[in-house]
Structures are given as structure tokens and as C-alpha cells.
ZASESE-504828 format. One record per residue: residue number from 1; x, y, z of N, C-alpha, C in turn. Coordinates in steps of 0.05 Angstrom, whole numbers, plus 5000, padded with zeros to 4 digits. Layout:
N
 guza n.east n.north n.up ca.east ca.north ca.up c.east c.north c.up
  NUM      X       Y    Z       X        Y     Z      X       Y    Z
...
***
This chain:
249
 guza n.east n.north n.up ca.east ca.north ca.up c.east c.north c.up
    1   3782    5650 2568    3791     5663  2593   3776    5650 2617
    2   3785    5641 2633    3776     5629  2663   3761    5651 2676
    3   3745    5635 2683    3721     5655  2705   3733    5660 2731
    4   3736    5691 2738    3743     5695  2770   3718    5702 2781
    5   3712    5684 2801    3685     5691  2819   3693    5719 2835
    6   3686    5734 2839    3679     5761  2859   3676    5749 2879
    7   3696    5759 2894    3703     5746  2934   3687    5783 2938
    8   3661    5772 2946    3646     5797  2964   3668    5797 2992
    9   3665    5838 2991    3679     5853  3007   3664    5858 3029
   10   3640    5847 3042    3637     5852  3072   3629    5821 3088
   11   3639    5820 3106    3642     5798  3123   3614    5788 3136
   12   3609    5770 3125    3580     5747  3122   3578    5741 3153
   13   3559    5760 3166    3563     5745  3198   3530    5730 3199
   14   3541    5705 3212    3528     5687  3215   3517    5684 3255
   15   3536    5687 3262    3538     5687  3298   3512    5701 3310
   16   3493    5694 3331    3467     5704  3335   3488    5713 3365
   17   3478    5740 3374    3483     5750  3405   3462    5739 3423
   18   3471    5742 3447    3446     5733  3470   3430    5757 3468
   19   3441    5778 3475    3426     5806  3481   3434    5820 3469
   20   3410    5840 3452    3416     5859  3434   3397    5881 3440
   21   3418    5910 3440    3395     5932  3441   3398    5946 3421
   22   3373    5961 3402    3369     5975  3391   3368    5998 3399
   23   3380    6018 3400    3376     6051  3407   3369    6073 3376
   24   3342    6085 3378    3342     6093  3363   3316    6120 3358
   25   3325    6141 3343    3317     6163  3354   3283    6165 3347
   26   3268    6152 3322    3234     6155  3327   3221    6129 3327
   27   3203    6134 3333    3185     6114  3324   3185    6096 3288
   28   3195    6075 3286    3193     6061  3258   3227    6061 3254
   29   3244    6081 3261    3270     6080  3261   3282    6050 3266
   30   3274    6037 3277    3284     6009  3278   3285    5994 3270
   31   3260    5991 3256    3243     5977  3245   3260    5978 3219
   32   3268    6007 3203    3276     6005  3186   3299    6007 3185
   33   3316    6017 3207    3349     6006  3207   3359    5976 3198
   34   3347    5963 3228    3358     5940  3230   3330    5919 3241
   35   3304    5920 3230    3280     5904  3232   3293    5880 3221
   36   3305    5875 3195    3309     5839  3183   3324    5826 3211
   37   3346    5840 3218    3360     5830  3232   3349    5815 3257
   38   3330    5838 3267    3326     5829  3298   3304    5811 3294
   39   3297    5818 3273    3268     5791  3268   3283    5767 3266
   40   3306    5760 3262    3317     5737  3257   3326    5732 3280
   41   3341    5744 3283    3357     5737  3316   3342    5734 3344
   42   3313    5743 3334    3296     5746  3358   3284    5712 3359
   43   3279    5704 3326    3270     5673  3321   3292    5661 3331
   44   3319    5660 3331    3342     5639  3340   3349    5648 3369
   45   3327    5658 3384    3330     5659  3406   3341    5688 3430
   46   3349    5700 3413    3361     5728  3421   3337    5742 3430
   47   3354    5758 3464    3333     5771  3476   3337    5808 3462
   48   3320    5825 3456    3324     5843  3437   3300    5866 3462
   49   3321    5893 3463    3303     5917  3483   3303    5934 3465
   50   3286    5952 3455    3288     5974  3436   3288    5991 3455
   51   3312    6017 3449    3313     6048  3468   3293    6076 3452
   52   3276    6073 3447    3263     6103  3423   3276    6126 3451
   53   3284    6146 3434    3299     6171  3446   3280    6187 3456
   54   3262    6189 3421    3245     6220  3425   3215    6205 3427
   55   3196    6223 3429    3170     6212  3435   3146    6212 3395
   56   3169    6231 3381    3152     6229  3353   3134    6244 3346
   57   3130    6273 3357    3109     6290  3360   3106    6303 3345
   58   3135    6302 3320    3131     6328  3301   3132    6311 3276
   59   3139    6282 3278    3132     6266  3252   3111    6262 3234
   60   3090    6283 3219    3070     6276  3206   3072    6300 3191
   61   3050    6298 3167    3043     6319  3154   3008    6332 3154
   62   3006    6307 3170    2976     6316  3169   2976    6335 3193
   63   2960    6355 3179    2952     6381  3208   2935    6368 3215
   64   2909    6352 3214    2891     6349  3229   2900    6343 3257
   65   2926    6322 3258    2930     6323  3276   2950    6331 3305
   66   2939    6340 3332    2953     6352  3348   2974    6335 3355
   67   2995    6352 3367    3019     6342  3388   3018    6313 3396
   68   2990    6320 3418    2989     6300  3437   2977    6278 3427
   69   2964    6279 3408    2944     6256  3396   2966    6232 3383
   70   2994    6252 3368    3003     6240  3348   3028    6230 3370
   71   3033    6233 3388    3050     6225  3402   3042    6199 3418
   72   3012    6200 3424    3003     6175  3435   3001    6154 3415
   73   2996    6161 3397    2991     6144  3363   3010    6131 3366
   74   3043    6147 3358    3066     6135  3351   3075    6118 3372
   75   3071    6122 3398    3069     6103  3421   3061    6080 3419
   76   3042    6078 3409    3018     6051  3410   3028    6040 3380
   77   3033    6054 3363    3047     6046  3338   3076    6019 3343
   78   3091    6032 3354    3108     6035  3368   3118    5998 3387
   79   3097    6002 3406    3091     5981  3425   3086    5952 3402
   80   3072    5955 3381    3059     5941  3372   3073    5926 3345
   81   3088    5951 3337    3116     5939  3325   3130    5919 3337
   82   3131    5927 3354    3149     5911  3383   3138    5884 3381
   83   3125    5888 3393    3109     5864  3405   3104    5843 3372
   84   3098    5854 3362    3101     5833  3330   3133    5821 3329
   85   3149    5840 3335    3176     5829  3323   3186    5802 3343
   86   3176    5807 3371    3186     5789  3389   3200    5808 3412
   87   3197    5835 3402    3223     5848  3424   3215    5842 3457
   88   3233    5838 3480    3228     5837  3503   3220    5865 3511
   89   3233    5871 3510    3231     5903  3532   3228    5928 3506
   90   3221    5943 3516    3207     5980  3499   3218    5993 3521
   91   3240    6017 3512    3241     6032  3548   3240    6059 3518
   92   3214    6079 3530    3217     6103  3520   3228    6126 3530
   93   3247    6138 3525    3255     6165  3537   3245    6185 3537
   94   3235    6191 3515    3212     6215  3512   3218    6242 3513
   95   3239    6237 3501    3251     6262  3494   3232    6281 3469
   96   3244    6309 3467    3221     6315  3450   3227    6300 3410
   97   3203    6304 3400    3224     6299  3362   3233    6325 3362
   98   3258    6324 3354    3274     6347  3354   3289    6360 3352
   99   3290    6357 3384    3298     6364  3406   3324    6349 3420
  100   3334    6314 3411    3354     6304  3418   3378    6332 3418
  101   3389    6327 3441    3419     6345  3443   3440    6333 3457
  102   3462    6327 3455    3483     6312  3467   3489    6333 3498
  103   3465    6322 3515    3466     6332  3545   3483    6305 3559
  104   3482    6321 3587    3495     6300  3603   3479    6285 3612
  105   3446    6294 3616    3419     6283  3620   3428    6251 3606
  106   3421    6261 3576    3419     6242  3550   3430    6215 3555
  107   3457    6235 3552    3484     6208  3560   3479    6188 3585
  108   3479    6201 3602    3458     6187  3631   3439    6165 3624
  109   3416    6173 3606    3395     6160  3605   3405    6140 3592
  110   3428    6143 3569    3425     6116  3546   3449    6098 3563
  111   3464    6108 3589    3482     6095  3605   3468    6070 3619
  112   3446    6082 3628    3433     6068  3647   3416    6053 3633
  113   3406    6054 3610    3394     6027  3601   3409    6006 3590
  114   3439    6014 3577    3458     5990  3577   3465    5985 3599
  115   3461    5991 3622    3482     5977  3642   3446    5959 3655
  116   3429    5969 3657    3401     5956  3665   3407    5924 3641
  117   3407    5936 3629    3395     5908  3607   3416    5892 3595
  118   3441    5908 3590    3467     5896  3598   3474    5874 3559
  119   3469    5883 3541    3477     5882  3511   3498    5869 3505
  120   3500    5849 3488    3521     5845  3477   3535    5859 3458
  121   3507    5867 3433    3513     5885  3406   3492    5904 3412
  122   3501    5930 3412    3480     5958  3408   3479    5960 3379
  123   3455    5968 3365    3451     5977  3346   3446    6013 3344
  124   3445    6023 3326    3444     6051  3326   3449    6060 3300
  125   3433    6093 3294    3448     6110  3271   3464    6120 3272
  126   3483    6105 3244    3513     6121  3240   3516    6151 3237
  127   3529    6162 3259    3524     6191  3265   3539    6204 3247
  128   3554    6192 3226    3582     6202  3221   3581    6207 3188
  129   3561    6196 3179    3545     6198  3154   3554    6221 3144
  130   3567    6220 3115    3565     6247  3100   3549    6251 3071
  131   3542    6223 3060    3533     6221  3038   3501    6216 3040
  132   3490    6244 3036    3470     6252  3038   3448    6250 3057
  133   3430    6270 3057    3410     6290  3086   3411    6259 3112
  134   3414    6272 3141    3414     6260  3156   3394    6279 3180
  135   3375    6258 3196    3367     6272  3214   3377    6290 3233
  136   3375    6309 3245    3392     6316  3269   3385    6293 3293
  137   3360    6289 3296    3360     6275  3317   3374    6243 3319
  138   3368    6231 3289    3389     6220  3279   3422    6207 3289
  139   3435    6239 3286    3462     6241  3286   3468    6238 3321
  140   3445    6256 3339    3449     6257  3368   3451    6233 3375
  141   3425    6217 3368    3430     6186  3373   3449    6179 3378
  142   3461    6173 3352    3482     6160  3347   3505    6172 3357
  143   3514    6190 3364    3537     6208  3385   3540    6190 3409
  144   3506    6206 3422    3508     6194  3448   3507    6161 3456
  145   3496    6154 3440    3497     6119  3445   3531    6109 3437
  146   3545    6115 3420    3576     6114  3414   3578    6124 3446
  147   3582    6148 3457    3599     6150  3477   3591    6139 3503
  148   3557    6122 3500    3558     6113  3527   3566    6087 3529
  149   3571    6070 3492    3570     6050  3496   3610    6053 3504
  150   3628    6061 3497    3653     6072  3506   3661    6094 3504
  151   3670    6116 3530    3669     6090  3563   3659    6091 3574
  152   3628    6112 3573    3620     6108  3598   3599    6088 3615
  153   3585    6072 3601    3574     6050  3607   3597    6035 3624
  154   3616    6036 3608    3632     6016  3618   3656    6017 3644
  155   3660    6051 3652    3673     6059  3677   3655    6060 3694
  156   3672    6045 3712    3650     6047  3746   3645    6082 3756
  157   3671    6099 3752    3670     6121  3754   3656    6146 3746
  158   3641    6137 3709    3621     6155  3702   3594    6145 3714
  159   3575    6168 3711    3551     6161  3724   3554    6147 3751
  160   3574    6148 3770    3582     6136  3797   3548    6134 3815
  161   3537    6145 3811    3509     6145  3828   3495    6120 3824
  162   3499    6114 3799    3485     6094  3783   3487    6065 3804
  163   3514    6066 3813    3517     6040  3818   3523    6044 3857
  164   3521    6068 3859    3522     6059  3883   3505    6072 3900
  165   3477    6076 3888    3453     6093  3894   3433    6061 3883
  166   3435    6068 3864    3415     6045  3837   3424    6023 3836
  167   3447    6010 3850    3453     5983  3848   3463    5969 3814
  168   3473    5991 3805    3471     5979  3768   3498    5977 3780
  169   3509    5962 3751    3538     5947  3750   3549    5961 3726
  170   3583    5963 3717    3588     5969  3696   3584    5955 3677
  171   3576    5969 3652    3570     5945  3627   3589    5947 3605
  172   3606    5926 3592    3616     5933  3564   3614    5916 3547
  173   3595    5934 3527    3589     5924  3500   3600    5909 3484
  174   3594    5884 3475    3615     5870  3456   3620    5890 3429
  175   3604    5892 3422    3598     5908  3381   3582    5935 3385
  176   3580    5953 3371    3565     5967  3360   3560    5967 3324
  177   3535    5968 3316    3531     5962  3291   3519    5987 3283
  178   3537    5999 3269    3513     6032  3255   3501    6025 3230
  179   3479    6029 3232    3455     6035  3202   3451    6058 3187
  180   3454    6057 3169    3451     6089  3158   3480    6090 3147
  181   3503    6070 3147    3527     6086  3140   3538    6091 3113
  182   3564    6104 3112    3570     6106  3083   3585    6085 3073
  183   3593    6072 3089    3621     6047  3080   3605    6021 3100
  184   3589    6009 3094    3588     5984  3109   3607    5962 3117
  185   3614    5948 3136    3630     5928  3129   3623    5901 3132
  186   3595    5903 3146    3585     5870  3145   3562    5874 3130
  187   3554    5850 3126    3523     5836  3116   3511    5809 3135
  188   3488    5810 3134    3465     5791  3141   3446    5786 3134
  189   3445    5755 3117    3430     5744  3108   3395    5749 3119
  190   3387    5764 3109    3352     5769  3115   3324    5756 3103
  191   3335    5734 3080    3314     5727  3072   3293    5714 3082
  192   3300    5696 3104    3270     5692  3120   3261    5707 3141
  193   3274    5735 3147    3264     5754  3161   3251    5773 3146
  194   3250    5789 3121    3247     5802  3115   3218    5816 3103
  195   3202    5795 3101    3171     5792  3108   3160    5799 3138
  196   3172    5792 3155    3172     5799  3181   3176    5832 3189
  197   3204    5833 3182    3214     5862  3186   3182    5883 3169
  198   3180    5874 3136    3162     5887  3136   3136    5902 3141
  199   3130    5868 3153    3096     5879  3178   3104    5886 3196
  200   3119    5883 3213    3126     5904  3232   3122    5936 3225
  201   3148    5944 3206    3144     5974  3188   3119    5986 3189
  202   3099    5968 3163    3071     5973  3173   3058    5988 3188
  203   3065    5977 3214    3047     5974  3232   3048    6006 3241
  204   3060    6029 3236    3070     6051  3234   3052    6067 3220
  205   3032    6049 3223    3007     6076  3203   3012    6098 3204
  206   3025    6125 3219    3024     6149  3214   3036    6155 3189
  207   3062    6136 3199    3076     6150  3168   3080    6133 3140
  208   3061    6113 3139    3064     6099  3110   3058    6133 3081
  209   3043    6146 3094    3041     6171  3064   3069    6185 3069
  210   3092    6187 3088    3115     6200  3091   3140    6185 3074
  211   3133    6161 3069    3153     6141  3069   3159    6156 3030
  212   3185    6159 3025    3186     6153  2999   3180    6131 2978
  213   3165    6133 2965    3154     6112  2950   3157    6112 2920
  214   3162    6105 2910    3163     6113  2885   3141    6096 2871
  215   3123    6118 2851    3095     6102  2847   3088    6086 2844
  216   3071    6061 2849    3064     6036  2826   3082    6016 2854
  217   3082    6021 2873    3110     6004  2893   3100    6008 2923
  218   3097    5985 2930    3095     5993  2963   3122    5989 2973
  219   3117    6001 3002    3146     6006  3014   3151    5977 3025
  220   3142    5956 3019    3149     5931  3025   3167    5919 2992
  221   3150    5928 2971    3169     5920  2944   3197    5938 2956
  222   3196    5960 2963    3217     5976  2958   3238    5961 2973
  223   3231    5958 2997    3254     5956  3021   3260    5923 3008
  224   3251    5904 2991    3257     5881  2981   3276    5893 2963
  225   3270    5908 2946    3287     5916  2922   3306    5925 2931
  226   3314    5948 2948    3341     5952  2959   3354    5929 2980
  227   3345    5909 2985    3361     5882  3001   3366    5869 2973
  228   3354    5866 2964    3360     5841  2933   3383    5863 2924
  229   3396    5885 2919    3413     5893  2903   3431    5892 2927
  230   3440    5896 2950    3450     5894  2974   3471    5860 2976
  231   3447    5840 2971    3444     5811  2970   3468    5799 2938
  232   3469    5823 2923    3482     5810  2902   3505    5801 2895
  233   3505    5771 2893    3536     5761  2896   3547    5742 2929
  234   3523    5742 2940    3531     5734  2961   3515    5707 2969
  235   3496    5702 2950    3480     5666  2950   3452    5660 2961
  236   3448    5693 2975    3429     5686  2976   3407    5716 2976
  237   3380    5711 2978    3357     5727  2964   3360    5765 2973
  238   3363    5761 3001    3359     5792  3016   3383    5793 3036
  239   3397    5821 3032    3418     5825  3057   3406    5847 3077
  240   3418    5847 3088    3426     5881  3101   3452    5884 3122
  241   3452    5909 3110    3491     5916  3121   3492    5944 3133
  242   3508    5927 3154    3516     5955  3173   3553    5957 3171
  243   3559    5982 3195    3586     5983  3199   3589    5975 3228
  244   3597    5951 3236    3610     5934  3259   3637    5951 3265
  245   3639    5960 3290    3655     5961  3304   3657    5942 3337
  246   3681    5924 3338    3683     5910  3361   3707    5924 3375
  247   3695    5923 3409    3700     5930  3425   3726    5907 3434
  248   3759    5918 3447    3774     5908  3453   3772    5891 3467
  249   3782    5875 3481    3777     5845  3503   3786    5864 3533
***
């Protein structure tokens, strides 16, 4: 019997964006969405702004520590992720952990940093997730970044102040890419990012004891082991896959 090779079912993107923003609701959330990616695209030249929503205040298990302590932590955590990966810009919103709610505030705020910084591909969590536990803050994310990236980023008419108070311009997004989803449809080759993506993660000391681990494994084997089964069939070592949706012409 003749061998039929398996034609893998998600679309191998190769293409690097100029500008990419990450929007995403805590501290380390990025890192572990879509860290291989931007570590890569950041080396081939791509300018990359991370949006964190909330400020991360209720992320820990340790009582020792307060509110305010653990909020400056995740901050500095945070920055420093950044700054390892290559990202240009950190804009925090500082919303509470929580606390995200699809306000008109919200929508506002994540309007005005795409039309400031002006994206080719937004990244974000797929709000739409049904196969198993999702954050709430999570899901808000991903709502409100979907409806600012269309339409309102992109009508001169929403947020009207914006542009004729603040001097911003309308912006529209080439892609949005959700993480977290149930049906992916692309992949991206991560294997010489993915050492990268990992120290970054790291660098998140609060929550390396939060992270699921399964014993005898750091969360650097782990997040290798789920890219290598991700990766299979497609030629090369580590993937990671989101759901691409592109925006009309």
C-alpha cells in the first residue's frame, strides 16, 4: 500500500507584521499566550506594545503578601518580561484583577491604544472558548479588544473626542489572532524562539508555585512538551497555534 503523507490542517504562516500588539488581561498572560511568537518576530524586526488590562493584585496564594506589594511585584515582573523579550512599549491600564467588565471606559481605553500605536495584528484571549475553565477577566479581554479592534478603532465616529480633542487617527487592524482557542487555524514555527519565550515566563516569580506542573517537570519542559505535540507533522521541533481572523480590505 502507498504511503499518504498527512497534509496538516492549519495554515503555516511564515509572513513577520511591522507592528504587533498584544492585549492581555495579567501579568505573564502574554508571555504564555503568544511569548514564542513575539520573541521571534521581535528578532526579524517587528515593533511589539504589550496592553496588560488589570494591575494583578489578586494573583497569588501566598497571604504573606498584601494588595499593594503584590501589585508592584507583578509590575516590575512585568516590565522585565518585556524588556527581555524586545517589546517596545508596556502601556498598563490598571484595571483591578477581577474586576475587567465590558464598560464603555474599557472599550475607550483599548480604542485608544490601537489607534496611538496603530497594529497590524492584535493578539488576545479567545473570549469564545467553551472547552474548559476560562478566566472572567480573560473572556472581558477578549470581548473588548474584538470590538475595538471592529469597528470602533476603526470609525472616525466612535470615540469622536479621540481624534478631534487628542489628535489620534482611525486605526484598522489587519488580523486578530486569539490564544486560548478551541479550533485553531494557524501555526508558527517556534523553535528558535521558544527558549526565549521561556525566560521571559520566568521572570514572573510570583507565580512559578501557581503554574500547573506536573511533578518531576518544570514549566519550561512543560510548555516544550505541549509545542512538540502541537509541532507534529509539520517539519519542524515547536509550534504554537492560534485562531486568525483577517480583517476585509
Amino acid at each position: 500500500m502507498a504511503h499518504v503523507a498527512r497534509t496538516p490542517k492549519l495554515s503555516l504562516v511564515t509572513d513577520v507584521p511591522d507592528k504587533v500588539m498584544v492585549i492581555f488581561a495579567h501579568p505573564d498572560d502574554a508571555e504564555i499566550g503568544s511569548g514564542g511568537v513575539v520573541a521571534k518576530w521581535v528578532a526579524a524586526g517587528c515593533e511589539v506594545t504589550y496592553v496588560l488590562c488589570t494591575n494583578g493584585g489578586a494573583g497569588t496564594a501566598d497571604r504573606s503578601l498584601t494588595p499593594e506589594q503584590l501589585v508592584r511585584r507583578r509590575a516590575d515582573e512585568q516590565r522585565a518580561a518585556a524588556d527581555f523579550m524586545g517589546v517596545k512599549h508596556v502601556v498598563m491600564l490598571g484595571y483591578p484583577d477581577g474586576g475587567l467588565e465590558d464598560t464603555r471606559e474599557f472599550l475607550g481605553d483599548v480604542v485608544r491604544v490601537i489607534r496611538t500605536y496603530r497594529p497590524h495584528t492584535v493578539f488576545v484571549h479567545d473570549p469564545y472558548r467553551i472547552k474548559g475553565f476560562q478566566h472572567r477577566d480573560h473572556r472581558k479581554a477578549g470581548l473588548v479588544t474584538t470590538d475595538a479592534v471592529y469597528p470602533f478603532a476603526r470609525d472616525h465616529l466612535h470615540f469622536a473626542e479621540q481624534i478631534a480633542r487628542d489628535g489620534l487617527e482611525p486605526h484598522r487592524a489587519r488580523e486578530l489572532w486569539y490564544w486560548g482557542m478551541d479550533e485553531p487555524n494557524v501555526i508558527v514555527d517556534v523553535t528558535d524562539s521558544i527558549e526565549r519565550q521561556i525566560a521571559a515566563l520566568i521572570r514572573h516569580e510570583t507565580q512559578m508555585p501557581g503554574f500547573n506542573v506536573p511533578a518531576g517537570e518544570t514549566i519550561g519542559q512543560r510548555l516544550k512538551r505541549h509545542a512538540a505535540e502541537l509541532a507534529k507533522g509539520y517539519g519542524f521541533r515547536y509550534g504554537a497555534v492560534f485562531r486568525r481572523l483577517i480583517a476585509r480590505r
